[in-house]
C-alpha positions in Angstrom: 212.1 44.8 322.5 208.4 45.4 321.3 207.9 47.2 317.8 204.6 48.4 316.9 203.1 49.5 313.9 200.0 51.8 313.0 198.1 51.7 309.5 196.9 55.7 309.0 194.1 55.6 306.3 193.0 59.1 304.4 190.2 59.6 302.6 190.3 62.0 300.0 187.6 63.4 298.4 187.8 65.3 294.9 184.7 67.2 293.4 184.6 67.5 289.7 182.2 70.2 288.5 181.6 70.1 285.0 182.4 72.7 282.0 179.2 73.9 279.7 179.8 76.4 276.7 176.9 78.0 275.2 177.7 78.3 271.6 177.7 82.1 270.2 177.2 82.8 266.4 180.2 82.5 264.4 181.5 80.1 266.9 183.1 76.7 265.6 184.4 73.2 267.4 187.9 73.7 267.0 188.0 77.4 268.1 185.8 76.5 271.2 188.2 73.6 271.4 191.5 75.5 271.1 189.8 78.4 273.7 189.6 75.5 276.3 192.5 73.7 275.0 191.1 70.2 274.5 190.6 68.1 271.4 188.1 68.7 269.2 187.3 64.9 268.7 187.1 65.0 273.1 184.5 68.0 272.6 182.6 65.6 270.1 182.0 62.6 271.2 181.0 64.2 275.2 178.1 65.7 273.5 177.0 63.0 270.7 178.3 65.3 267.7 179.4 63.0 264.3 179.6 66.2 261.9 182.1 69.2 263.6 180.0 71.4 261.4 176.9 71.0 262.8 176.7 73.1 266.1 174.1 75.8 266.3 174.6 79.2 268.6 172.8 78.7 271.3 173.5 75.2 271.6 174.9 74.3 275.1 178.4 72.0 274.5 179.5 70.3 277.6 183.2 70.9 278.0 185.5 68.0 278.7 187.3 68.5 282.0 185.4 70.2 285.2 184.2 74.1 285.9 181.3 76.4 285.3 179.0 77.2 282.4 180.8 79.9 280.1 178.9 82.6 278.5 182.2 83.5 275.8 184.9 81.7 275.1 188.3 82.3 277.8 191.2 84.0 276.9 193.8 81.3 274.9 197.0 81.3 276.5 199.9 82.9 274.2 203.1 82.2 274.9 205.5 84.9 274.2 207.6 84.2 270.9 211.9 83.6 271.6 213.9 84.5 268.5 
């Protein structure tokens, strides 16, 4: 009796595109990081920020995590509340 074996080898290939927010007056780290659910201290150190306080609107934020540059902040999810 002859056994053979075959190796099958797949390459997989993943894009990441990366997520921009342009920052809007009024706008804060922790709300644009709570919109995008990710941490604020993520948010900072992607983009060089030491002081949380010291965005500007206008100011283009890259977004850890991959997608598209956002011209408001998405939707939060909200979970309904169970009593």
């Amino acid at each position: 009796m002859i056994t053979a074996s075959t190796t099958t080898t797949l390459l997989i290939t993943t894009t990441t595109v990366q997520k921009y927010y342009i920052v809007k007056k009024g706008d804060t780290l922790g709300k644009i990081a709570k919109a995008f659910q990710v941490r604020l201290a993520d948010i900072m150190a992607v983009n060089g920020i030491t002081n949380a306080d010291s965005i500007q609107a206008g100011q283009e934020l890259q977004i850890p995590t991959g997608a598209v540059v956002y011209n408001t902040l998405p939707t939060p999810v909200t979970t309904p509340a169970t009593t």
